[in-house]
C-alpha positions in Angstrom: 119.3 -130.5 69.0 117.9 -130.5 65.5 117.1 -127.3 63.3 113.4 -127.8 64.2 114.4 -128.0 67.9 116.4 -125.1 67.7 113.3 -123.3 65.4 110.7 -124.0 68.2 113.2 -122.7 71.5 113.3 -119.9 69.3 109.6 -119.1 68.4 108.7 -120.1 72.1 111.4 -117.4 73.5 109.8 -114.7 70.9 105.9 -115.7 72.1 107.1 -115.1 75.6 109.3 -111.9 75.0 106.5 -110.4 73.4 103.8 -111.5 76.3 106.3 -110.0 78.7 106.9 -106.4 76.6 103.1 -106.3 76.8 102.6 -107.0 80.1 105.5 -104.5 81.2 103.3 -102.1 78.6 100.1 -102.8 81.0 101.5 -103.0 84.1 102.9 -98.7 83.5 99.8 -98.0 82.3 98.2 -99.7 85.6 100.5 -97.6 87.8 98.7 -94.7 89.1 96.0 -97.1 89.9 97.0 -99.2 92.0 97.4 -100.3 94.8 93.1 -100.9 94.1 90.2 -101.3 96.5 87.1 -103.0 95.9 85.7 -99.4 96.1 87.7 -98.2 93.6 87.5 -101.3 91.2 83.8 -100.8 91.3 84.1 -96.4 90.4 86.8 -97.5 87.9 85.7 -95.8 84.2 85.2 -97.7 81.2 88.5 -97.1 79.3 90.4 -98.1 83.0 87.8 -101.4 83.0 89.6 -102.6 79.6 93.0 -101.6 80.5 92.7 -103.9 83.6 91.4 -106.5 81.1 93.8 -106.4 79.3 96.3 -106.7 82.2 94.9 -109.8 83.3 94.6 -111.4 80.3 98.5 -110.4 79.4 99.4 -111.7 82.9 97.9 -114.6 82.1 99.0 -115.2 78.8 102.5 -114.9 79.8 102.2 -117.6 82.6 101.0 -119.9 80.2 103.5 -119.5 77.4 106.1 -119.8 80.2 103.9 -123.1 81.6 102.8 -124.7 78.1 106.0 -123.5 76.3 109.1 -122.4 77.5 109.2 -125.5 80.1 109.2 -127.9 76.8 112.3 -126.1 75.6 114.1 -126.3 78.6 113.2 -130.2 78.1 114.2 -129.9 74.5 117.5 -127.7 75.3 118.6 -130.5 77.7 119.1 -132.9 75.5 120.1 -135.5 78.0 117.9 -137.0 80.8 120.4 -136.6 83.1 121.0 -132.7 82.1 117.4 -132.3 82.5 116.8 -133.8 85.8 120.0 -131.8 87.2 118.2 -128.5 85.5 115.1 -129.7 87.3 116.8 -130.3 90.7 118.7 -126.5 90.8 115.4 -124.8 89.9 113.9 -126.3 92.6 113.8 -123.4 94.7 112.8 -121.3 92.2 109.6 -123.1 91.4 108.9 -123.4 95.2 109.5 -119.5 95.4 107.1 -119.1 92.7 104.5 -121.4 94.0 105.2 -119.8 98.0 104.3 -116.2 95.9 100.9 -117.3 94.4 99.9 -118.9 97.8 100.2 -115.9 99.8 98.3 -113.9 97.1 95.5 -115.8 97.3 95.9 -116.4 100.9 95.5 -113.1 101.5 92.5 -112.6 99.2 90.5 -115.5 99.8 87.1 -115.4 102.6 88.0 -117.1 105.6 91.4 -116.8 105.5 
């Protein structure tokens, strides 16, 4: 891995360390909210409005540094195509899990399901 590799795994790690200290951040401040109803969404004040904005957007943000950046290192990390493709093999199940845990959110959110 070159110095520049090794610079970028580094910066990528710090971008998504910091999405997920500010999610954790939201996600307390959240607490006493949820679980939420689409009554109490809709009777939520202001100041709770932007707090769920900002929730969303942090959850957001951190799914894509992991998607658009962290995914690359692993490729960078790897080196080796045959390292990679091993890496990609074992976190097989994790990915599916992760996939399985998004379709039974909106599964269970979307009409006519």
């Amino acid at each position: 891995m070159s110095p520049e590799e090794a610079a970028l795994a580094r910066q990528a790690l710090r971008s998504a360390e910091g999405c997920a200290r500010r999610l954790t951040r939201s996600q307390g401040k959240l607490a006493a909210q949820f679980p939420l109803s689409p009554a109490r969404v809709t009777a939520l004040p202001p100041d709770a409005e932007d707090d769920l904005d900002a929730f969303l957007k942090r959850y957001e943000q951190l799914v894509n540094t992991i998607q658009d950046e962290l995914f690359k290192v692993v490729a960078i990390v790897g080196g080796r195509q045959a390292g990679n493709l091993n890496a990609a093999y074992e976190a097989v199940s994790d990915l599916l899990a992760a996939h399985e845990g998004v379709r039974r959110y909106l599964e269970r959110r979307l009409p006519g399901s």
